[in-house]
N, CA, C and O atoms as a DFTB+ gen file, in Angstrom:
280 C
 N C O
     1  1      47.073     -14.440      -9.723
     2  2      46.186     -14.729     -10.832
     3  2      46.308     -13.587     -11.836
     4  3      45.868     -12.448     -11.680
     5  1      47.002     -14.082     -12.938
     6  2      46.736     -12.939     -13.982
     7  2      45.612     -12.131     -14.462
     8  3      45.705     -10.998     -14.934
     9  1      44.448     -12.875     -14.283
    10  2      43.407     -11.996     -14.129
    11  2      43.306     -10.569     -13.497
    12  3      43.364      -9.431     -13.964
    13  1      43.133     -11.090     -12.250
    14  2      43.483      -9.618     -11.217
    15  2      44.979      -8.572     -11.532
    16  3      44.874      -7.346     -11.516
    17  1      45.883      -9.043     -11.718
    18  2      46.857      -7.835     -12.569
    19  2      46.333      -7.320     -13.796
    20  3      46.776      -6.209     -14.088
    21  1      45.593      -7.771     -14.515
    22  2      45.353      -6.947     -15.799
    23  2      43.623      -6.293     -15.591
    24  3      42.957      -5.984     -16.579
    25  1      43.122      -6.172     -14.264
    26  2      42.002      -5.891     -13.491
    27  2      41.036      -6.173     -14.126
    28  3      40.147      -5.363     -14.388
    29  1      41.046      -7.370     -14.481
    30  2      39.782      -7.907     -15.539
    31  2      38.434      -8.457     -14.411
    32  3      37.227      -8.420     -14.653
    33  1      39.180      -8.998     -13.036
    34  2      38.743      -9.517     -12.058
    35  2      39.041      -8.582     -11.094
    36  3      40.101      -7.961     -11.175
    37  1      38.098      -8.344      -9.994
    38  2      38.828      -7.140      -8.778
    39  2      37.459      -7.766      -7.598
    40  3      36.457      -8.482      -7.575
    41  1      38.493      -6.705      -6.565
    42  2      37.566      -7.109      -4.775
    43  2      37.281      -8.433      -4.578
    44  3      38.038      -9.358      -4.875
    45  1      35.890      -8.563      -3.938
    46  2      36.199     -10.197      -3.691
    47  2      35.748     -10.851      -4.581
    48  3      35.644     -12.054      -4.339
    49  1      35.344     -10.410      -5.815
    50  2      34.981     -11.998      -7.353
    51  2      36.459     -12.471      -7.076
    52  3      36.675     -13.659      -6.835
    53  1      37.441     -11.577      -7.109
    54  2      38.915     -11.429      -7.063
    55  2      39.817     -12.522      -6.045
    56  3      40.733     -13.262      -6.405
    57  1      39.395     -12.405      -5.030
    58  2      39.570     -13.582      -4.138
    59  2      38.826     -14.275      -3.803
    60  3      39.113     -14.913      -2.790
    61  1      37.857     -14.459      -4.275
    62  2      36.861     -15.785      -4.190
    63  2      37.258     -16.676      -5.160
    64  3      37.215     -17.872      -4.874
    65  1      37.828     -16.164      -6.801
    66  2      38.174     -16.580      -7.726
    67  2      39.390     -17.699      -7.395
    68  3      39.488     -18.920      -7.519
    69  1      40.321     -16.545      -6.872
    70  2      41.440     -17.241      -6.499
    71  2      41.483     -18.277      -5.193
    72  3      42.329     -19.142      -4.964
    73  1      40.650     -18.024      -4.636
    74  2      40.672     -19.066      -3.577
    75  2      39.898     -20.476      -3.810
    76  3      40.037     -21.520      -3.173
    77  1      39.116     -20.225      -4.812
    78  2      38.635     -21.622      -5.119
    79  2      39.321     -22.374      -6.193
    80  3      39.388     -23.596      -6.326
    81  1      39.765     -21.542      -6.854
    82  2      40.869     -22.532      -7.942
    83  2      42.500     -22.946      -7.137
    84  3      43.357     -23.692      -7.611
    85  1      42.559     -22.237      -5.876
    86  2      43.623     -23.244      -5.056
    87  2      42.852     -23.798      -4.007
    88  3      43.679     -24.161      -3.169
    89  1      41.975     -24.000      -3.694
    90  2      41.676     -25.181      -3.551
    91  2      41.289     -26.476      -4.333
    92  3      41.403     -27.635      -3.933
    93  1      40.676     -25.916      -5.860
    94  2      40.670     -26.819      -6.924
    95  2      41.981     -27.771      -6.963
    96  3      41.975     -28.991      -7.128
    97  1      43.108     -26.930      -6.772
    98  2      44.277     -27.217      -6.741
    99  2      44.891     -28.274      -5.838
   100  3      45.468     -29.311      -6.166
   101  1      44.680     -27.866      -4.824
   102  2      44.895     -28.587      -3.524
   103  2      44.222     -29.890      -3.768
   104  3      44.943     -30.817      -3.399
   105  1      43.066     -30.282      -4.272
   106  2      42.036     -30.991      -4.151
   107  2      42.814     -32.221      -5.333
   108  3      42.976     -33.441      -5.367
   109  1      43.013     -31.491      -5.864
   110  2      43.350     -32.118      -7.471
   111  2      45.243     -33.003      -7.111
   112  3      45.805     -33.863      -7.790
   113  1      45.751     -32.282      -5.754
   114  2      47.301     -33.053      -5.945
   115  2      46.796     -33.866      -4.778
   116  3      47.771     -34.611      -4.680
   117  1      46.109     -34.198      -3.976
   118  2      45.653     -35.332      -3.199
   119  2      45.749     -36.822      -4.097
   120  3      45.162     -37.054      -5.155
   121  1      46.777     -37.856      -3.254
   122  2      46.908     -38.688      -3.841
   123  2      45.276     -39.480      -4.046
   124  3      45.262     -40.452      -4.801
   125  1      44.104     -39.112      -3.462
   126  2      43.185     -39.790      -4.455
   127  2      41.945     -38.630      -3.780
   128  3      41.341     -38.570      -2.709
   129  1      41.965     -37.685      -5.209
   130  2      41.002     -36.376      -4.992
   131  2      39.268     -36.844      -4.856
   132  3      38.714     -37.879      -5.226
   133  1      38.908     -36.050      -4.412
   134  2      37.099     -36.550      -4.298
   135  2      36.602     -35.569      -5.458
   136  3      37.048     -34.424      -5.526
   137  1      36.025     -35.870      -6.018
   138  2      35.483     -35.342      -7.720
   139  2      34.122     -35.111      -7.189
   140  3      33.401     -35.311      -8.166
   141  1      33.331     -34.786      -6.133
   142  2      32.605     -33.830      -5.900
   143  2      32.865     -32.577      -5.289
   144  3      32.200     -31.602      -5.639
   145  1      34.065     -32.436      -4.104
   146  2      34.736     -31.455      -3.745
   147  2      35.367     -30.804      -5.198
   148  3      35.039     -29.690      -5.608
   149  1      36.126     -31.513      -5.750
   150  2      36.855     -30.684      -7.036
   151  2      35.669     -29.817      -7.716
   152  3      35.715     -28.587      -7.675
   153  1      34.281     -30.716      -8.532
   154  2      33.479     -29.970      -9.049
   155  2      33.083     -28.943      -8.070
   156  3      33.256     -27.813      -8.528
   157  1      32.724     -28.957      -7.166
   158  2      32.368     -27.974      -6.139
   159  2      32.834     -26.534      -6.397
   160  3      32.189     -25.542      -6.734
   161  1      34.687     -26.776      -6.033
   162  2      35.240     -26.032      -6.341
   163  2      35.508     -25.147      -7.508
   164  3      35.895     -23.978      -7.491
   165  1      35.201     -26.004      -8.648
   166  2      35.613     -25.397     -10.256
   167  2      34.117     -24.811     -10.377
   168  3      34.156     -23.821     -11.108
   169  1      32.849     -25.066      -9.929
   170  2      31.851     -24.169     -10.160
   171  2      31.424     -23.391      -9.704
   172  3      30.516     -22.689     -10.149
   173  1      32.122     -23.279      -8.397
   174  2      32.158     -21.556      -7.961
   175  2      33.139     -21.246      -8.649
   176  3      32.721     -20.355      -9.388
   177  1      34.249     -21.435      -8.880
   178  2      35.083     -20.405      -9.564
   179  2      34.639     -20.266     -10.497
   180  3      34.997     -19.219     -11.037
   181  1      33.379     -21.346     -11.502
   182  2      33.025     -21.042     -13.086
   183  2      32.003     -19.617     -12.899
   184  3      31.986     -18.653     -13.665
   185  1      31.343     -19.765     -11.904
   186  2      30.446     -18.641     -11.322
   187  2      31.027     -17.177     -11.283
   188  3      30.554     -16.206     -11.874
   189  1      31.981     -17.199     -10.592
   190  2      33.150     -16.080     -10.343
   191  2      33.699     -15.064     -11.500
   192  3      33.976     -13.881     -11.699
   193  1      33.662     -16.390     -12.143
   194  2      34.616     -15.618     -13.553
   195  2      33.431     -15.521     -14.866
   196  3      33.776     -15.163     -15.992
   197  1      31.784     -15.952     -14.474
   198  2      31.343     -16.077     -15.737
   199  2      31.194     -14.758     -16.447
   200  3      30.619     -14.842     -17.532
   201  1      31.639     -13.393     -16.025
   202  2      31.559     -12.664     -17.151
   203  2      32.904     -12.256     -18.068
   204  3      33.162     -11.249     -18.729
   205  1      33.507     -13.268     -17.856
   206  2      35.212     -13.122     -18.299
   207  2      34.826     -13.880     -19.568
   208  3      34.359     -15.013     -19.453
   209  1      34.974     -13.387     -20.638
   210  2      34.435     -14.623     -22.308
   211  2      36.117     -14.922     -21.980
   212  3      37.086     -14.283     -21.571
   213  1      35.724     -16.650     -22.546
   214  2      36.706     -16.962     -22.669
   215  2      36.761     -18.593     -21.460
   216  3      36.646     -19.818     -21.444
   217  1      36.986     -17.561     -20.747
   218  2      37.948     -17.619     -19.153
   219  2      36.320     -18.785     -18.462
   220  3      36.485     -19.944     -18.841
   221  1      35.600     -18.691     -18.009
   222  2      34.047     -19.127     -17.890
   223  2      34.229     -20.543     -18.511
   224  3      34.128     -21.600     -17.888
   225  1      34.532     -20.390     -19.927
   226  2      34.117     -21.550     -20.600
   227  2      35.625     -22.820     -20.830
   228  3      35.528     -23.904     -21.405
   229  1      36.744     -22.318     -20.271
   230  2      37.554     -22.972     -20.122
   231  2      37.158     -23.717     -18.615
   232  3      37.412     -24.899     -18.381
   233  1      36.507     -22.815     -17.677
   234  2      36.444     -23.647     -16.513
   235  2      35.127     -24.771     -16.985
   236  3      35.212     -25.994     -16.874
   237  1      34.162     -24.169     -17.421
   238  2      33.022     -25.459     -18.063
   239  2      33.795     -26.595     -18.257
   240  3      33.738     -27.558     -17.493
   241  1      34.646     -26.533     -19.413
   242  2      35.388     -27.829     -19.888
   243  2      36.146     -28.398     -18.537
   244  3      36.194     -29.626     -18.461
   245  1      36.635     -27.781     -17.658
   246  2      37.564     -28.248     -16.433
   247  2      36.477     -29.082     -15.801
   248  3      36.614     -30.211     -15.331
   249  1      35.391     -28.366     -15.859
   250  2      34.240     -29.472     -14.902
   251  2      33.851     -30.444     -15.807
   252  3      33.410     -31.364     -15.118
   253  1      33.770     -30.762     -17.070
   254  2      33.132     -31.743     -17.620
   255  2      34.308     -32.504     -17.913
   256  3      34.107     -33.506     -18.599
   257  1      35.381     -32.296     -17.592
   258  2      36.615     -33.166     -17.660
   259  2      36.799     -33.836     -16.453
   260  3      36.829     -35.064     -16.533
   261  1      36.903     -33.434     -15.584
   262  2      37.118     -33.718     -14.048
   263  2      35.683     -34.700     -14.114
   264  3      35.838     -35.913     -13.972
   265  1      34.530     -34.245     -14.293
   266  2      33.277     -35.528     -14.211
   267  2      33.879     -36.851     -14.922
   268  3      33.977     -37.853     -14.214
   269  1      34.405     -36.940     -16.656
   270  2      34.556     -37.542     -16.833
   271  2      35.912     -38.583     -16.782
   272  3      36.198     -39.604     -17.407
   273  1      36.464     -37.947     -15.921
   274  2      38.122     -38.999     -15.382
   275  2      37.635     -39.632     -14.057
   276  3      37.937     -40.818     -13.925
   277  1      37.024     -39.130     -13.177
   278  2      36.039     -39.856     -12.147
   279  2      35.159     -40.933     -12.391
   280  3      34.462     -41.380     -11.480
């Protein structure tokens, strides 16, 4: 996660971050994903990263996108 190389993110926000956006991941290449697990996932990571400007509000839109393709 580019985050954590440019130490914007560190310790465990750091891998909590990253571990819920691959599972976002994981969740998301399932030939038919469950869109409460996905949100699940993208709002802890929105949690994770909310003091990152920017970065926070790209995941917002990931969750209100993912609600609305479900």
């Amino acid at each position: 996660m580019a985050l954590i190389d440019q130490n914007a993110l560190a310790g465990e926000a750091a891998i909590d971050a990253t571990d819920e956006m691959e599972k976002t991941l994981a969740q998301a290449e399932k030939p038919t994903p469950d869109k409460t697990t996905l949100l699940e996932h993208l709002n802890k990571a929105t949690g994770l990263v909310s003091g990152i400007s920017g970065l926070a509000g790209a995941f917002a839109k990931a969750v209100t996108t993912v609600g609305q393709l479900f």
